[in-house]
C-alpha positions in Angstrom: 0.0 0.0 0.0 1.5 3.4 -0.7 2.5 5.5 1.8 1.2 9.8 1.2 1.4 12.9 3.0 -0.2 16.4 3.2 1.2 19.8 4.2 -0.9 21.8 6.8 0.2 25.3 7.2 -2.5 25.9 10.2 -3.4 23.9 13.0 -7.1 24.3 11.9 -6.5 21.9 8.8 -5.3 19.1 10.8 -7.3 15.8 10.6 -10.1 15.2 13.3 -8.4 12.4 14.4 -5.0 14.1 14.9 -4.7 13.8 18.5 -5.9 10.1 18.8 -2.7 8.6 15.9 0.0 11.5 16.9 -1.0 13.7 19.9 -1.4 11.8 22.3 1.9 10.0 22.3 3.4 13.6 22.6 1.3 16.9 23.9 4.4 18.5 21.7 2.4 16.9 18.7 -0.8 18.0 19.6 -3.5 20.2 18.2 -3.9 22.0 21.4 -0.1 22.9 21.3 -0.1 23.0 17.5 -2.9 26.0 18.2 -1.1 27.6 21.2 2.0 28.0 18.4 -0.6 29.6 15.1 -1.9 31.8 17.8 1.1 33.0 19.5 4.7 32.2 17.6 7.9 34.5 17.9 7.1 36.3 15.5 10.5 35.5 13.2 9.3 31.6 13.3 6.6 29.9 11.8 5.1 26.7 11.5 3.6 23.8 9.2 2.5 20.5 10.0 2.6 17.3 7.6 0.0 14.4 8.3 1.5 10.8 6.7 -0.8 8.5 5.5 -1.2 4.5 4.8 -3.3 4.4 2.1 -6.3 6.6 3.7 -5.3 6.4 7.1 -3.2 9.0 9.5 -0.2 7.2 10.3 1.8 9.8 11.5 2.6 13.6 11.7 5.7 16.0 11.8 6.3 19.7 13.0 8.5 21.9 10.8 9.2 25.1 11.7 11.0 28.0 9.3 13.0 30.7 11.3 14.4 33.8 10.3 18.1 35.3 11.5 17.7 38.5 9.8 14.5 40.1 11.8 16.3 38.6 14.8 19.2 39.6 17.0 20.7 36.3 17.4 23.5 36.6 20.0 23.3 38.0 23.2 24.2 41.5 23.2 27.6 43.8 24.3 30.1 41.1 23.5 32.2 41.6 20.6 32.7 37.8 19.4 28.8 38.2 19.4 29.0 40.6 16.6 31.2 38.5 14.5 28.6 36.1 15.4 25.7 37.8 14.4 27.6 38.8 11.2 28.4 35.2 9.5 25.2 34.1 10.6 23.4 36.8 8.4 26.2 36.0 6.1 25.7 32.6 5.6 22.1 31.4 7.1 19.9 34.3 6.7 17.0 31.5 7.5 16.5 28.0 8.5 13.8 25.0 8.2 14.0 23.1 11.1 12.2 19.2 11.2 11.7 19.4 15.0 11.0 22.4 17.8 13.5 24.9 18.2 11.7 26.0 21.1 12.1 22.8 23.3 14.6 20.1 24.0 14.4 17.1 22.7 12.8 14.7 19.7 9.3 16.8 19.4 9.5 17.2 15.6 7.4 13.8 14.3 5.7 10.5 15.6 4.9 7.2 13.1 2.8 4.6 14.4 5.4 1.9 14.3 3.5 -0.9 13.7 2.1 0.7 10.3 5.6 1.7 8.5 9.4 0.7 9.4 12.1 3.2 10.3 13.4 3.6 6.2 10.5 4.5 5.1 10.1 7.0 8.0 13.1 8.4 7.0 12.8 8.6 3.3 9.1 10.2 3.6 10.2 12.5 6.2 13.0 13.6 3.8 10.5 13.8 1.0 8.6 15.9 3.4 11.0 17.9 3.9 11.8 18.8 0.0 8.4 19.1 -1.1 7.6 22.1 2.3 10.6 24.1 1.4 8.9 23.6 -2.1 5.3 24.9 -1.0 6.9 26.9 2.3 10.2 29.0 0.9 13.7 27.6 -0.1 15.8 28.4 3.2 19.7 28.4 3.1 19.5 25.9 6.2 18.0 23.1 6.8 18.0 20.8 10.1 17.1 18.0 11.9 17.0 18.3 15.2 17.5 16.6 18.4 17.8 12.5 18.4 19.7 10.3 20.4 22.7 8.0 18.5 20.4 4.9 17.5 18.0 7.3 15.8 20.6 9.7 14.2 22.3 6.9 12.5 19.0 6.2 10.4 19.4 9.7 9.3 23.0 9.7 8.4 22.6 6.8 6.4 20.1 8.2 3.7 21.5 11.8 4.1 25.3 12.1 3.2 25.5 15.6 2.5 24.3 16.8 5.9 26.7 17.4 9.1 26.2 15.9 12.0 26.5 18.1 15.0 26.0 17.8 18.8 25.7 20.9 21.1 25.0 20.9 24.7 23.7 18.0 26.4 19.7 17.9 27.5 19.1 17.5 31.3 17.4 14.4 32.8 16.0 14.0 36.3 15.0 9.8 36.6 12.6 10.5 39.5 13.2 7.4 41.8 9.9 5.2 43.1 11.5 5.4 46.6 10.9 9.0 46.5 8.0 9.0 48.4 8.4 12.7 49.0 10.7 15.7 49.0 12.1 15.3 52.2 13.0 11.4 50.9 14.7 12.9 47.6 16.5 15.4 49.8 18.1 12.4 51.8 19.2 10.6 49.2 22.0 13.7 48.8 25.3 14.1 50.3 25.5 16.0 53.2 27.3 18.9 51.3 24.5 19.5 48.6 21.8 18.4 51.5 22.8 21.6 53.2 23.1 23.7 49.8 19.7 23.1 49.0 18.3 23.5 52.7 20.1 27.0 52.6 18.9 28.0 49.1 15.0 26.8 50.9 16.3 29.5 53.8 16.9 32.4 51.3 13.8 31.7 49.5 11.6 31.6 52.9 10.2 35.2 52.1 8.9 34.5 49.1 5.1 33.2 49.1 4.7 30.7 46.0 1.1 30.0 44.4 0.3 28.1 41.2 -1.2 30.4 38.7 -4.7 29.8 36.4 -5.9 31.5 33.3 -6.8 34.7 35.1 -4.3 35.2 36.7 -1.4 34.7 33.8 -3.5 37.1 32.0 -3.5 39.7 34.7 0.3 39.7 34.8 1.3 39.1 31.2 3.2 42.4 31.1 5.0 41.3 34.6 5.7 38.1 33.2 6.9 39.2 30.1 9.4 41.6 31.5 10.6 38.9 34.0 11.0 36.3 30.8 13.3 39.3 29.4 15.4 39.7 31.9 16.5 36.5 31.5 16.1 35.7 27.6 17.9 38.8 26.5 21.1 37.5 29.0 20.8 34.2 27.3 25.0 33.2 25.4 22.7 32.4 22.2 19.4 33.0 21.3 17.3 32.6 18.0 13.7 33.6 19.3 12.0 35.9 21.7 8.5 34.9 23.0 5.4 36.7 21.5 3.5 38.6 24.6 0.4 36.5 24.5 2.9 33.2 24.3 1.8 32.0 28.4 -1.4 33.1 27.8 -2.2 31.2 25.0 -0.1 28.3 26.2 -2.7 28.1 29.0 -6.2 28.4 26.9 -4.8 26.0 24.5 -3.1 23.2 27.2 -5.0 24.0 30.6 -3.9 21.5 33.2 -0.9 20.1 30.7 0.2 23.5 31.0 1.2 24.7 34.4 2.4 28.0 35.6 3.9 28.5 39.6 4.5 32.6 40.5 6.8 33.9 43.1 5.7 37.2 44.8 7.7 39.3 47.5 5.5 41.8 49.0 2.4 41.1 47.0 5.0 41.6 43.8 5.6 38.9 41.3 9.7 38.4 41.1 9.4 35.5 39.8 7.8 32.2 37.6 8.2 29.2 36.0 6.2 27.0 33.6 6.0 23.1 33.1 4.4 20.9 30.5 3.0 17.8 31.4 3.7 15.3 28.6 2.1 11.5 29.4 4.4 10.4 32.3 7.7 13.5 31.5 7.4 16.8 33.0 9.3 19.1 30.3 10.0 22.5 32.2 9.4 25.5 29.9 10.4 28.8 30.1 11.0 31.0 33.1 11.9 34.6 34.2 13.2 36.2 37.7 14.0 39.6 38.9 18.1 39.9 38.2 18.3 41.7 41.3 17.2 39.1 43.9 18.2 36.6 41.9 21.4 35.8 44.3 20.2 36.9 47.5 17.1 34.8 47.1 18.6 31.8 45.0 15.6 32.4 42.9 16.4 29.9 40.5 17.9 27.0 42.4 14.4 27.6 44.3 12.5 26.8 41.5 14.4 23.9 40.1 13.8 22.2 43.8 10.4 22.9 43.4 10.0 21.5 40.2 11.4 18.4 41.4 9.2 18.9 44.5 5.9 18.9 42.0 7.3 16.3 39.8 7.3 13.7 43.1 4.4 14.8 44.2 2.8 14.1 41.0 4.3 10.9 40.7 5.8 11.8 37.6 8.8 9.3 35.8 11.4 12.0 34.4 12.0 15.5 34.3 13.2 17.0 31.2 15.3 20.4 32.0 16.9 21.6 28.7 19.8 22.3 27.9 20.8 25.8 29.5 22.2 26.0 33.2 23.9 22.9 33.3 25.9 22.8 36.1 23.4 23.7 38.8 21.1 21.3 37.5 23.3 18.5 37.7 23.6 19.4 41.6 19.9 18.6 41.9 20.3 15.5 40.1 19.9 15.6 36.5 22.3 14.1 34.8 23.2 15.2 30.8 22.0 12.7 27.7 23.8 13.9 24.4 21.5 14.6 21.7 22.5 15.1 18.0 21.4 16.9 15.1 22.2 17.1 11.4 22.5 20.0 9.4 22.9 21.2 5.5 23.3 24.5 3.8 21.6 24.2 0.7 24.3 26.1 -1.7 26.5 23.4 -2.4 29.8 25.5 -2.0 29.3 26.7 1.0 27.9 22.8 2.5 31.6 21.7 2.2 32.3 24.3 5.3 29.6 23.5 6.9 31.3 21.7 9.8 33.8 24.7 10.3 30.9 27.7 9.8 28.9 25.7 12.5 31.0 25.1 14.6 32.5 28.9 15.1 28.7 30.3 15.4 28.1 27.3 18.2 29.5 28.9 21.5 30.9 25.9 23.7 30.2 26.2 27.4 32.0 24.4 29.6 31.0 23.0 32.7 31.6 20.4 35.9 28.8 18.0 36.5 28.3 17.7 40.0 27.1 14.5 41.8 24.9 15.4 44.6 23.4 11.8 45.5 25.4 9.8 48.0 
Protein backbone atom coordinates (compact mmCIF):
# COMPACT_ATOMS: atom_id res chain seq x y z
CA UNK A 1 0.00 0.00 0.00
CA UNK A 2 1.46 3.36 -0.71
CA UNK A 3 2.52 5.51 1.76
CA UNK A 4 1.23 9.75 1.22
CA UNK A 5 1.42 12.91 2.99
CA UNK A 6 -0.15 16.35 3.18
CA UNK A 7 1.20 19.78 4.24
CA UNK A 8 -0.94 21.77 6.76
CA UNK A 9 0.17 25.31 7.21
CA UNK A 10 -2.50 25.88 10.18
CA UNK A 11 -3.39 23.91 13.02
CA UNK A 12 -7.07 24.29 11.86
CA UNK A 13 -6.55 21.88 8.83
CA UNK A 14 -5.27 19.13 10.84
CA UNK A 15 -7.35 15.82 10.57
CA UNK A 16 -10.11 15.25 13.26
CA UNK A 17 -8.44 12.39 14.41
CA UNK A 18 -5.03 14.09 14.86
CA UNK A 19 -4.75 13.77 18.48
CA UNK A 20 -5.88 10.11 18.75
CA UNK A 21 -2.72 8.55 15.92
CA UNK A 22 0.04 11.46 16.86
CA UNK A 23 -1.03 13.69 19.95
CA UNK A 24 -1.42 11.75 22.28
CA UNK A 25 1.89 9.95 22.31
CA UNK A 26 3.36 13.63 22.59
CA UNK A 27 1.30 16.86 23.91
CA UNK A 28 4.38 18.48 21.66
CA UNK A 29 2.43 16.93 18.72
CA UNK A 30 -0.78 17.96 19.56
CA UNK A 31 -3.52 20.24 18.19
CA UNK A 32 -3.93 21.97 21.39
CA UNK A 33 -0.07 22.90 21.25
CA UNK A 34 -0.05 23.04 17.46
CA UNK A 35 -2.92 25.96 18.17
CA UNK A 36 -1.06 27.57 21.19
CA UNK A 37 2.04 28.03 18.38
CA UNK A 38 -0.65 29.59 15.08
CA UNK A 39 -1.87 31.83 17.78
CA UNK A 40 1.13 33.00 19.53
CA UNK A 41 4.71 32.19 17.59
CA UNK A 42 7.85 34.48 17.94
CA UNK A 43 7.14 36.33 15.52
CA UNK A 44 10.47 35.47 13.17
CA UNK A 45 9.28 31.62 13.35
CA UNK A 46 6.57 29.87 11.82
CA UNK A 47 5.09 26.72 11.52
CA UNK A 48 3.63 23.79 9.25
CA UNK A 49 2.54 20.46 10.02
CA UNK A 50 2.56 17.25 7.61
CA UNK A 51 0.01 14.40 8.27
CA UNK A 52 1.54 10.79 6.68
CA UNK A 53 -0.81 8.47 5.46
CA UNK A 54 -1.17 4.49 4.81
CA UNK A 55 -3.34 4.41 2.09
CA UNK A 56 -6.27 6.60 3.72
CA UNK A 57 -5.25 6.41 7.08
CA UNK A 58 -3.20 8.95 9.47
CA UNK A 59 -0.17 7.23 10.30
CA UNK A 60 1.79 9.78 11.52
CA UNK A 61 2.55 13.56 11.68
CA UNK A 62 5.70 15.99 11.83
CA UNK A 63 6.31 19.66 12.98
CA UNK A 64 8.48 21.85 10.77
CA UNK A 65 9.20 25.07 11.71
CA UNK A 66 11.00 28.04 9.31
CA UNK A 67 13.01 30.73 11.29
CA UNK A 68 14.43 33.82 10.28
CA UNK A 69 18.07 35.26 11.48
CA UNK A 70 17.66 38.50 9.78
CA UNK A 71 14.54 40.11 11.84
CA UNK A 72 16.29 38.58 14.84
CA UNK A 73 19.21 39.63 16.99
CA UNK A 74 20.75 36.25 17.36
CA UNK A 75 23.45 36.63 19.97
CA UNK A 76 23.34 37.97 23.23
CA UNK A 77 24.19 41.49 23.15
CA UNK A 78 27.59 43.84 24.26
CA UNK A 79 30.09 41.07 23.51
CA UNK A 80 32.22 41.63 20.57
CA UNK A 81 32.71 37.84 19.44
CA UNK A 82 28.84 38.22 19.36
CA UNK A 83 28.96 40.56 16.60
CA UNK A 84 31.20 38.51 14.53
CA UNK A 85 28.65 36.05 15.36
CA UNK A 86 25.75 37.78 14.38
CA UNK A 87 27.65 38.76 11.15
CA UNK A 88 28.42 35.17 9.54
CA UNK A 89 25.15 34.10 10.61
CA UNK A 90 23.42 36.76 8.40
CA UNK A 91 26.16 36.02 6.13
CA UNK A 92 25.75 32.62 5.61
CA UNK A 93 22.13 31.40 7.12
CA UNK A 94 19.85 34.29 6.65
CA UNK A 95 17.03 31.47 7.49
CA UNK A 96 16.49 27.95 8.51
CA UNK A 97 13.85 25.01 8.20
CA UNK A 98 14.05 23.06 11.06
CA UNK A 99 12.21 19.25 11.19
CA UNK A 100 11.68 19.37 14.95
CA UNK A 101 10.96 22.37 17.82
CA UNK A 102 13.54 24.91 18.21
CA UNK A 103 11.74 26.02 21.11
CA UNK A 104 12.07 22.83 23.25
CA UNK A 105 14.60 20.08 24.00
CA UNK A 106 14.41 17.06 22.71
CA UNK A 107 12.79 14.75 19.68
CA UNK A 108 9.35 16.80 19.36
CA UNK A 109 9.54 17.17 15.58
CA UNK A 110 7.44 13.83 14.35
CA UNK A 111 5.68 10.54 15.63
CA UNK A 112 4.87 7.25 13.14
CA UNK A 113 2.82 4.65 14.36
CA UNK A 114 5.43 1.90 14.26
CA UNK A 115 3.49 -0.88 13.73
CA UNK A 116 2.14 0.70 10.30
CA UNK A 117 5.55 1.65 8.52
CA UNK A 118 9.39 0.73 9.44
CA UNK A 119 12.08 3.17 10.34
CA UNK A 120 13.39 3.56 6.24
CA UNK A 121 10.50 4.47 5.14
CA UNK A 122 10.07 7.04 8.03
CA UNK A 123 13.11 8.40 7.04
CA UNK A 124 12.75 8.57 3.32
CA UNK A 125 9.07 10.25 3.62
CA UNK A 126 10.19 12.52 6.23
CA UNK A 127 13.05 13.56 3.81
CA UNK A 128 10.49 13.75 1.04
CA UNK A 129 8.63 15.86 3.44
CA UNK A 130 10.95 17.94 3.89
CA UNK A 131 11.81 18.76 0.03
CA UNK A 132 8.39 19.14 -1.06
CA UNK A 133 7.60 22.09 2.34
CA UNK A 134 10.61 24.13 1.43
CA UNK A 135 8.87 23.58 -2.08
CA UNK A 136 5.33 24.89 -0.96
CA UNK A 137 6.93 26.95 2.33
CA UNK A 138 10.24 29.01 0.91
CA UNK A 139 13.75 27.58 -0.13
CA UNK A 140 15.75 28.40 3.22
CA UNK A 141 19.70 28.45 3.10
CA UNK A 142 19.48 25.85 6.22
CA UNK A 143 18.01 23.06 6.84
CA UNK A 144 18.05 20.82 10.09
CA UNK A 145 17.08 18.00 11.85
CA UNK A 146 17.03 18.29 15.24
CA UNK A 147 17.48 16.61 18.45
CA UNK A 148 17.83 12.49 18.40
CA UNK A 149 19.65 10.27 20.35
CA UNK A 150 22.70 7.99 18.50
CA UNK A 151 20.42 4.95 17.53
CA UNK A 152 17.97 7.33 15.76
CA UNK A 153 20.63 9.70 14.24
CA UNK A 154 22.26 6.90 12.45
CA UNK A 155 18.97 6.21 10.38
CA UNK A 156 19.36 9.73 9.29
CA UNK A 157 22.99 9.67 8.37
CA UNK A 158 22.57 6.79 6.42
CA UNK A 159 20.07 8.20 3.68
CA UNK A 160 21.46 11.77 4.14
CA UNK A 161 25.30 12.09 3.20
CA UNK A 162 25.45 15.58 2.53
CA UNK A 163 24.28 16.76 5.88
CA UNK A 164 26.66 17.35 9.11
CA UNK A 165 26.25 15.86 12.04
CA UNK A 166 26.47 18.12 15.02
CA UNK A 167 26.02 17.85 18.80
CA UNK A 168 25.71 20.94 21.12
CA UNK A 169 24.96 20.91 24.65
CA UNK A 170 23.66 17.96 26.42
CA UNK A 171 19.72 17.88 27.52
CA UNK A 172 19.10 17.49 31.32
CA UNK A 173 17.39 14.39 32.84
CA UNK A 174 15.96 13.98 36.31
CA UNK A 175 14.99 9.83 36.58
CA UNK A 176 12.57 10.51 39.46
CA UNK A 177 13.18 7.36 41.83
CA UNK A 178 9.91 5.25 43.09
CA UNK A 179 11.45 5.38 46.62
CA UNK A 180 10.94 8.97 46.51
CA UNK A 181 8.03 9.04 48.41
CA UNK A 182 8.37 12.71 49.02
CA UNK A 183 10.72 15.67 49.04
CA UNK A 184 12.06 15.30 52.19
CA UNK A 185 13.00 11.39 50.93
CA UNK A 186 14.75 12.87 47.58
CA UNK A 187 16.52 15.43 49.83
CA UNK A 188 18.11 12.37 51.76
CA UNK A 189 19.25 10.56 49.24
CA UNK A 190 22.00 13.68 48.76
CA UNK A 191 25.27 14.09 50.34
CA UNK A 192 25.50 16.00 53.16
CA UNK A 193 27.27 18.91 51.29
CA UNK A 194 24.49 19.50 48.64
CA UNK A 195 21.78 18.38 51.50
CA UNK A 196 22.81 21.64 53.19
CA UNK A 197 23.09 23.69 49.83
CA UNK A 198 19.67 23.09 49.04
CA UNK A 199 18.35 23.54 52.72
CA UNK A 200 20.15 27.03 52.58
CA UNK A 201 18.87 28.03 49.09
CA UNK A 202 14.99 26.81 50.91
CA UNK A 203 16.31 29.55 53.84
CA UNK A 204 16.88 32.43 51.30
CA UNK A 205 13.77 31.72 49.49
CA UNK A 206 11.56 31.61 52.92
CA UNK A 207 10.23 35.25 52.12
CA UNK A 208 8.94 34.53 49.08
CA UNK A 209 5.12 33.17 49.08
CA UNK A 210 4.72 30.70 45.97
CA UNK A 211 1.14 30.00 44.38
CA UNK A 212 0.31 28.11 41.16
CA UNK A 213 -1.18 30.42 38.70
CA UNK A 214 -4.70 29.82 36.39
CA UNK A 215 -5.88 31.47 33.28
CA UNK A 216 -6.84 34.65 35.10
CA UNK A 217 -4.29 35.17 36.72
CA UNK A 218 -1.45 34.75 33.75
CA UNK A 219 -3.54 37.14 32.03
CA UNK A 220 -3.46 39.73 34.71
CA UNK A 221 0.34 39.73 34.85
CA UNK A 222 1.26 39.14 31.22
CA UNK A 223 3.20 42.37 31.14
CA UNK A 224 5.05 41.33 34.63
CA UNK A 225 5.70 38.09 33.19
CA UNK A 226 6.90 39.20 30.07
CA UNK A 227 9.42 41.57 31.51
CA UNK A 228 10.59 38.87 33.99
CA UNK A 229 11.05 36.30 30.82
CA UNK A 230 13.28 39.26 29.40
CA UNK A 231 15.38 39.69 31.88
CA UNK A 232 16.55 36.47 31.46
CA UNK A 233 16.14 35.71 27.60
CA UNK A 234 17.88 38.77 26.50
CA UNK A 235 21.11 37.45 29.02
CA UNK A 236 20.78 34.19 27.31
CA UNK A 237 25.04 33.23 25.38
CA UNK A 238 22.71 32.36 22.22
CA UNK A 239 19.42 33.01 21.26
CA UNK A 240 17.32 32.61 18.03
CA UNK A 241 13.69 33.63 19.29
CA UNK A 242 12.00 35.89 21.74
CA UNK A 243 8.49 34.93 23.03
CA UNK A 244 5.39 36.70 21.53
CA UNK A 245 3.53 38.64 24.60
CA UNK A 246 0.39 36.47 24.51
CA UNK A 247 2.89 33.24 24.27
CA UNK A 248 1.78 32.03 28.41
CA UNK A 249 -1.39 33.06 27.83
CA UNK A 250 -2.24 31.18 25.00
CA UNK A 251 -0.08 28.26 26.18
CA UNK A 252 -2.73 28.05 29.03
CA UNK A 253 -6.25 28.44 26.89
CA UNK A 254 -4.78 25.96 24.52
CA UNK A 255 -3.13 23.18 27.22
CA UNK A 256 -4.99 24.04 30.56
CA UNK A 257 -3.90 21.51 33.17
CA UNK A 258 -0.92 20.11 30.71
CA UNK A 259 0.17 23.51 31.03
CA UNK A 260 1.21 24.69 34.41
CA UNK A 261 2.42 28.04 35.61
CA UNK A 262 3.89 28.54 39.56
CA UNK A 263 4.50 32.56 40.50
CA UNK A 264 6.76 33.90 43.06
CA UNK A 265 5.75 37.21 44.78
CA UNK A 266 7.67 39.26 47.47
CA UNK A 267 5.55 41.80 49.02
CA UNK A 268 2.41 41.12 47.01
CA UNK A 269 5.03 41.57 43.77
CA UNK A 270 5.60 38.88 41.25
CA UNK A 271 9.65 38.41 41.11
CA UNK A 272 9.41 35.45 39.80
CA UNK A 273 7.78 32.23 37.58
CA UNK A 274 8.17 29.17 35.97
CA UNK A 275 6.25 26.99 33.64
CA UNK A 276 5.96 23.08 33.11
CA UNK A 277 4.42 20.90 30.54
CA UNK A 278 3.03 17.78 31.41
CA UNK A 279 3.73 15.26 28.59
CA UNK A 280 2.08 11.52 29.36
CA UNK A 281 4.41 10.44 32.29
CA UNK A 282 7.68 13.52 31.49
CA UNK A 283 7.38 16.77 32.95
CA UNK A 284 9.27 19.13 30.34
CA UNK A 285 9.98 22.54 32.17
CA UNK A 286 9.45 25.54 29.86
CA UNK A 287 10.42 28.78 30.12
CA UNK A 288 11.01 31.03 33.11
CA UNK A 289 11.91 34.62 34.18
CA UNK A 290 13.21 36.15 37.74
CA UNK A 291 13.96 39.63 38.86
CA UNK A 292 18.09 39.90 38.16
CA UNK A 293 18.28 41.66 41.30
CA UNK A 294 17.18 39.12 43.87
CA UNK A 295 18.22 36.56 41.94
CA UNK A 296 21.36 35.75 44.31
CA UNK A 297 20.23 36.86 47.51
CA UNK A 298 17.12 34.81 47.14
CA UNK A 299 18.63 31.84 45.04
CA UNK A 300 15.57 32.37 42.86
CA UNK A 301 16.44 29.87 40.52
CA UNK A 302 17.93 27.02 42.43
CA UNK A 303 14.42 27.58 44.31
CA UNK A 304 12.46 26.77 41.48
CA UNK A 305 14.36 23.92 40.09
CA UNK A 306 13.80 22.17 43.83
CA UNK A 307 10.39 22.94 43.39
CA UNK A 308 9.96 21.47 40.18
CA UNK A 309 11.37 18.38 41.39
CA UNK A 310 9.22 18.89 44.54
CA UNK A 311 5.93 18.94 42.04
CA UNK A 312 7.25 16.26 39.79
CA UNK A 313 7.35 13.69 43.11
CA UNK A 314 4.37 14.85 44.21
CA UNK A 315 2.82 14.15 40.97
CA UNK A 316 4.30 10.93 40.72
CA UNK A 317 5.85 11.81 37.65
CA UNK A 318 8.80 9.34 35.82
CA UNK A 319 11.35 12.03 34.39
CA UNK A 320 12.00 15.48 34.31
CA UNK A 321 13.16 17.01 31.21
CA UNK A 322 15.30 20.39 32.01
CA UNK A 323 16.95 21.57 28.69
CA UNK A 324 19.82 22.26 27.86
CA UNK A 325 20.84 25.82 29.47
CA UNK A 326 22.22 25.99 33.16
CA UNK A 327 23.94 22.85 33.34
CA UNK A 328 25.92 22.82 36.12
CA UNK A 329 23.43 23.71 38.78
CA UNK A 330 21.05 21.31 37.48
CA UNK A 331 23.26 18.49 37.67
CA UNK A 332 23.63 19.39 41.58
CA UNK A 333 19.93 18.63 41.86
CA UNK A 334 20.25 15.50 40.12
CA UNK A 335 19.88 15.58 36.47
CA UNK A 336 22.29 14.12 34.80
CA UNK A 337 23.19 15.20 30.78
CA UNK A 338 21.97 12.70 27.69
CA UNK A 339 23.85 13.90 24.41
CA UNK A 340 21.52 14.56 21.71
CA UNK A 341 22.46 15.12 18.03
CA UNK A 342 21.35 16.86 15.15
CA UNK A 343 22.20 17.11 11.41
CA UNK A 344 22.47 20.03 9.42
CA UNK A 345 22.87 21.19 5.45
CA UNK A 346 23.26 24.55 3.83
CA UNK A 347 21.61 24.22 0.71
CA UNK A 348 24.30 26.08 -1.72
CA UNK A 349 26.50 23.39 -2.44
CA UNK A 350 29.84 25.48 -1.98
CA UNK A 351 29.31 26.75 1.05
CA UNK A 352 27.90 22.79 2.48
CA UNK A 353 31.61 21.69 2.15
CA UNK A 354 32.32 24.35 5.27
CA UNK A 355 29.57 23.50 6.86
CA UNK A 356 31.28 21.74 9.77
CA UNK A 357 33.77 24.73 10.26
CA UNK A 358 30.88 27.71 9.84
CA UNK A 359 28.86 25.65 12.53
CA UNK A 360 30.99 25.11 14.56
CA UNK A 361 32.50 28.90 15.11
CA UNK A 362 28.70 30.28 15.43
CA UNK A 363 28.13 27.34 18.25
CA UNK A 364 29.50 28.88 21.51
CA UNK A 365 30.90 25.89 23.71
CA UNK A 366 30.19 26.18 27.36
CA UNK A 367 32.01 24.41 29.64
CA UNK A 368 30.98 23.01 32.71
CA UNK A 369 31.56 20.43 35.92
CA UNK A 370 28.80 18.01 36.48
CA UNK A 371 28.26 17.74 39.99
CA UNK A 372 27.14 14.51 41.79
CA UNK A 373 24.85 15.37 44.61
CA UNK A 374 23.42 11.82 45.48
CA UNK A 375 25.45 9.78 48.02
Amino acid sequence: MTYTFKIFTSSKELPDHWNEIVGRHNIMLSKEYFNALDSSSPTNLKCCFVGFFKGESLIGGALFQFLNFIQHKTFQKNEILCSVRNFLAKRFSKDVMILGNNMLTGQNGFYFDTSKINADEIIRLLDDAAKEVQQKIGKTSLVIYKDYQLDFINYFEDNNKDFYRFSVQPKMILNLNEDWSDFENYLNAFSTKYRTRAKSARKKGREISKKELNLDDVKNLSKEMNFLYQNVAENAPFNTFFLSENHFESMKENLSQNFRVFGYFLDEKLIGFYTLILNNKDIDTYFLGYDKELQKEKQIYLNMLLDMVEFGINERFCRIIFGRTALEIKSTIGAEPVEIFGLIKHNNLLINQFIESIFNSLNPTIKWIQRKPFK
